[in-house]
C-alpha positions as CSV (number, residue, x, y, z in Angstrom):
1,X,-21.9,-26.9,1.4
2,X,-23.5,-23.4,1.6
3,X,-21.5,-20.5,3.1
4,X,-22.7,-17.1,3.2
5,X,-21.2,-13.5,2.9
6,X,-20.4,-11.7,6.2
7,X,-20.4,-8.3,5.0
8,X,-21.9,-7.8,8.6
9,X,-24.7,-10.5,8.0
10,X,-23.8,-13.3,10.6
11,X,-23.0,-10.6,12.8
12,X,-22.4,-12.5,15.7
13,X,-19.3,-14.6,14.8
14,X,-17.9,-10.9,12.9
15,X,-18.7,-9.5,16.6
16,X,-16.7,-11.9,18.1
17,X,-13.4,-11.8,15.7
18,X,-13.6,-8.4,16.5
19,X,-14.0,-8.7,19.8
20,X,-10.4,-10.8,19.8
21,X,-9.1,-7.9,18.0
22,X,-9.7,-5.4,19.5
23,X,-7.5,-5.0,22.6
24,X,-4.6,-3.6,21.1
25,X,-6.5,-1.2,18.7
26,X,-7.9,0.2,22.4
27,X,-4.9,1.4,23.3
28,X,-3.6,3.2,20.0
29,X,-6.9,5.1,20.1
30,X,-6.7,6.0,23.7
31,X,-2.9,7.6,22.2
32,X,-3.8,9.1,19.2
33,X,-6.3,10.8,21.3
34,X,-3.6,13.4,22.8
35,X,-1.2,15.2,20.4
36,X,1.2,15.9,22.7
37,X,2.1,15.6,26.4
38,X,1.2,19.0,27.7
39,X,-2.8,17.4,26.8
40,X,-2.4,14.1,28.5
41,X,-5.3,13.7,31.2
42,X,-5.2,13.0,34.6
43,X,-6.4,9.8,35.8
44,X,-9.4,11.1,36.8
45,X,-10.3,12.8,32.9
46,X,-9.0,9.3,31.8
47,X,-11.5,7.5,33.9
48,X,-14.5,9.4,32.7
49,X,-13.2,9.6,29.0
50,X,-13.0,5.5,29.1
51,X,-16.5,5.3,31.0
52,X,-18.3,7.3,28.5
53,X,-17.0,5.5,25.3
54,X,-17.9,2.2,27.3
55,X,-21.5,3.9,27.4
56,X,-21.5,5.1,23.8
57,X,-20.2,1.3,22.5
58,X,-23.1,-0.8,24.6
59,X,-25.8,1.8,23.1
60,X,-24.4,1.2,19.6
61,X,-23.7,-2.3,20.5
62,X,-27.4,-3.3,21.7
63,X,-28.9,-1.6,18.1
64,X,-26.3,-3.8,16.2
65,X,-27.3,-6.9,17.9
66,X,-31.0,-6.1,18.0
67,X,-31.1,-5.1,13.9
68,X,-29.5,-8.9,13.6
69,X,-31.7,-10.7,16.1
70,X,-28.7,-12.2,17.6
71,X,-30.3,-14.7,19.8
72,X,-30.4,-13.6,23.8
73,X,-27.1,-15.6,25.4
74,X,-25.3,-14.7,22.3
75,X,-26.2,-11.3,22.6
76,X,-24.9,-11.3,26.1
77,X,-21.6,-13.2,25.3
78,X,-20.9,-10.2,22.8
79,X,-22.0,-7.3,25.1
80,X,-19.5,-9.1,28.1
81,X,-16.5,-9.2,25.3
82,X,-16.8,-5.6,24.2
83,X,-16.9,-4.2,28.0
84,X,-13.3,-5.7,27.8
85,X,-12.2,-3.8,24.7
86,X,-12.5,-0.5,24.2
87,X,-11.0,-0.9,20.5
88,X,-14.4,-2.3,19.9
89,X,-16.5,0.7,19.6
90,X,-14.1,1.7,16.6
91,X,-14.5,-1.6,14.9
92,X,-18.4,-1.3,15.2
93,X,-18.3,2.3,13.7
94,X,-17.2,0.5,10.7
95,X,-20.4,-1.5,10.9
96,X,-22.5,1.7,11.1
97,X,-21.7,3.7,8.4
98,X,-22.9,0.9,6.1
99,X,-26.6,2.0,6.0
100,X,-27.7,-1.2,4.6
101,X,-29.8,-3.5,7.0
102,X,-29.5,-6.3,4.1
103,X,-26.0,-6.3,4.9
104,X,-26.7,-7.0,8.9
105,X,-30.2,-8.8,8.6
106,X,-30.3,-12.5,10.4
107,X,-32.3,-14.5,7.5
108,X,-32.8,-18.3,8.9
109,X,-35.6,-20.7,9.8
110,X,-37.3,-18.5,12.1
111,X,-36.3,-14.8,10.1
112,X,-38.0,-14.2,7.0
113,X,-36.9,-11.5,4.1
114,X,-39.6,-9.4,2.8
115,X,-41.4,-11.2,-0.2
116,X,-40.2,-7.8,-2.9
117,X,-36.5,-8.0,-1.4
118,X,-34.2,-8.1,-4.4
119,X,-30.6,-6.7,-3.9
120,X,-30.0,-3.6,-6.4
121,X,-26.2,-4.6,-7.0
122,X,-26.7,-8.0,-8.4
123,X,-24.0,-9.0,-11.0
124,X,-23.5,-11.9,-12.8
125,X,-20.4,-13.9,-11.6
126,X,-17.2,-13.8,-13.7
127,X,-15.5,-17.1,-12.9
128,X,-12.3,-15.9,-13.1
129,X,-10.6,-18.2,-10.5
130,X,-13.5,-20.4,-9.8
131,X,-16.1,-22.1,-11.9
132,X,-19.6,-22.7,-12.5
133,X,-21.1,-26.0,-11.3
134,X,-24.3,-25.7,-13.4
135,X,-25.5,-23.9,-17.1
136,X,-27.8,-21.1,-15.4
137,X,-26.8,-17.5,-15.2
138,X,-26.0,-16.9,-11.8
139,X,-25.4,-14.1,-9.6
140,X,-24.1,-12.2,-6.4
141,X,-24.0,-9.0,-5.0
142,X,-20.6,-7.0,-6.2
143,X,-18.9,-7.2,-2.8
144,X,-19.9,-10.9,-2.2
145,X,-18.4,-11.5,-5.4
146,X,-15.9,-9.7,-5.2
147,X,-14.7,-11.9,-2.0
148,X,-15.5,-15.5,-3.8
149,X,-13.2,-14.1,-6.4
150,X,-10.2,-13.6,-3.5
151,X,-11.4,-16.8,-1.8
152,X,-10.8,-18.8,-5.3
153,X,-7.8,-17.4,-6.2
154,X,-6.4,-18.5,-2.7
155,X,-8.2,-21.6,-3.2
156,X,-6.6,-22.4,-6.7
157,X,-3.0,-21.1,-5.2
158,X,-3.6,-24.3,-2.3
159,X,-4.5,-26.2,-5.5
160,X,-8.0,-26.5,-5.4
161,X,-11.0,-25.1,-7.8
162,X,-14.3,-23.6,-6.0
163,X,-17.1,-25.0,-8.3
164,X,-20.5,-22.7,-7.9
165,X,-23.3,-24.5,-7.7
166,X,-26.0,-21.9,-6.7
167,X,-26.1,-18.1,-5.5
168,X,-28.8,-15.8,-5.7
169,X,-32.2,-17.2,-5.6
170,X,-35.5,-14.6,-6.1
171,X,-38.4,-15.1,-3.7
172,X,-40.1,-16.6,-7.0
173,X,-37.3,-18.8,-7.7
174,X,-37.4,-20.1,-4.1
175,X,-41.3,-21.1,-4.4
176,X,-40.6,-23.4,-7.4
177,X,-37.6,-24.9,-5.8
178,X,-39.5,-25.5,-2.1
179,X,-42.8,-27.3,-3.9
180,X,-40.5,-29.3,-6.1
181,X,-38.5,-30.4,-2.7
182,X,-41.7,-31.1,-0.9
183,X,-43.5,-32.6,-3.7
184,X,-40.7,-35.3,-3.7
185,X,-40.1,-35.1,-0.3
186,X,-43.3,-34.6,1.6
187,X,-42.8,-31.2,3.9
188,X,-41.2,-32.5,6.6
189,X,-38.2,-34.1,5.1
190,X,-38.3,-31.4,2.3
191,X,-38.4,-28.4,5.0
192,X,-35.0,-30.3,6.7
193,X,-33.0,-29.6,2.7
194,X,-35.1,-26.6,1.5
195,X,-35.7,-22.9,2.7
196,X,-39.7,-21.8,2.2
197,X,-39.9,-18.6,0.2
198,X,-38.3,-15.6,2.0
199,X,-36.5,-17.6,4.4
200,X,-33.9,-18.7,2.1
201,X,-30.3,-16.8,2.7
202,X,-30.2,-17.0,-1.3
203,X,-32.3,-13.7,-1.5
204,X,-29.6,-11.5,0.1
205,X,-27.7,-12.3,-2.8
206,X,-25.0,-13.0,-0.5
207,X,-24.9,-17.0,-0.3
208,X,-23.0,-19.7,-2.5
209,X,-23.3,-23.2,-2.6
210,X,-20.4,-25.2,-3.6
211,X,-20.3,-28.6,-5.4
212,X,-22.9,-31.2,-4.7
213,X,-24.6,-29.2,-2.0
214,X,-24.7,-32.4,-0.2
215,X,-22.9,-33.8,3.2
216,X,-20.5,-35.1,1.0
217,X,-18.8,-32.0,0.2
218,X,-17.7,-31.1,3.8
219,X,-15.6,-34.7,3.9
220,X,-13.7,-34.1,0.4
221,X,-10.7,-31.9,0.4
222,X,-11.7,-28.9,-1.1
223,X,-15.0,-28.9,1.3
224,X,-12.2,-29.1,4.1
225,X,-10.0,-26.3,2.9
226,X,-13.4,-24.2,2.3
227,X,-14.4,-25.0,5.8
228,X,-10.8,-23.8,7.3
229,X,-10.2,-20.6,5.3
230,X,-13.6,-19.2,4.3
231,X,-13.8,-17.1,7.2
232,X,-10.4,-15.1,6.4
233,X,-12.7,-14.0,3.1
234,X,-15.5,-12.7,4.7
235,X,-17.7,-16.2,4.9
236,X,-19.5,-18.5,7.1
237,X,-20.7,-21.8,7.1
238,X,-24.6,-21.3,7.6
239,X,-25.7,-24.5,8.7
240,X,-23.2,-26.5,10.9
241,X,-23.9,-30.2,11.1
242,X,-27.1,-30.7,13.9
243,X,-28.3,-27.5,12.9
């Protein structure tokens, strides 16, 4: 089973948790905007006030989803949501002020990463709560690891161990691995279980694989609690089945 970070990288399913949080934050903001009641705005100053956040969250809305290449009737869904909430356009701020598009980019089938791109915050992972699957030195970005160590140490608390089986893969790396796959594949089968070089999510340094990186996984029990909690840690599942 692969999962992937989203420290803002599937943006769209992050857009759309905050989305469902964000009616309540609205309101506080809308408060804390007035210290006291002598400032409180008529209905008309609250009117305009409301309208031109609406206008400042859609502008900073459409660059979000246009950085990620959120596909068109997603986009749409997202931009229809947020309308609703004003608390939104808070939420997103937090997205902004991180000026890295690595953390943001959409990297799939159809969206490659440039051939150079290696992450500048690699580490190597510590295995405190969960453990390696394989021999190799492997490695994440510090935040992504960071939240496989918190996903883990919930994991082991449920009574289960996370066993790594993969992370970060270098566009070299990914060559070797995609002409191995084809080679005992053929490319059309291999291109179904393999990413081509720069279209593998491994390069953000942000994916993990978990235990047989097969099917399998998703029926055993672990696979199931992975699949029901990752998202509380700041994963997703990449490729759902019939992707």
């Amino acid at each position: 089973m692969k999962i992937i970070t989203r420290q803002f990288f599937l943006i769209s399913l992050f857009l759309f948790f905050l989305v469902c949080c964000a009616a309540k934050e609205s309101q506080e903001i809308l408060r804390d905007q007035y210290n006291n009641e002598s400032e409180r705005p008529n209905a008309e100053q609250v009117q305009r006030n409301r309208r031109q956040n609406e206008e400042r969250a859609g502008e900073k809305i459409s660059r979000v989803l246009l950085a990620a290449q959120i596909p068109q009737e997603l986009a749409l869904r997202i931009r229809e949501n947020a309308a609703d909430n004003g608390g939104f356009l808070s939420r997103l701020d937090q997205i902004l002020k991180n000026d890295d598009p690595y953390l943001r980019i959409l990297v799939d089938k159809n969206h490659p990463l440039p051939a150079d791109y290696e992450p500048d915050d690699l580490i190597e992972l510590k295995y405190n709560s969960y453990r390696a699957g394989i021999t190799d030195t492997m490695m994440l970005r510090e935040k992504a690891e960071a939240a496989l160590e918190e996903m883990s140490a919930a994991a082991r608390t449920a009574g289960f161990t996370l066993v790594v089986s993969s992370a970060y893969r270098s566009y070299e790396y990914q060559i070797g691995s995609f002409e191995r796959w084809t080679a005992r594949l053929g490319l059309s089968r291999a291109e179904q279980v393999s990413a081509r070089p720069g279209y593998s999510q491994h390069q953000l340094g942000l994916a993990v694989d978990f235990g047989s990186i097969t099917n399998n996984f998703a029926e055993t029990a672990v696979g199931r609690w992975v699949s029901g909690n990752a998202t509380r840690f700041g994963f997703s599942l990449s490729y759902p089945q019939g992707y």
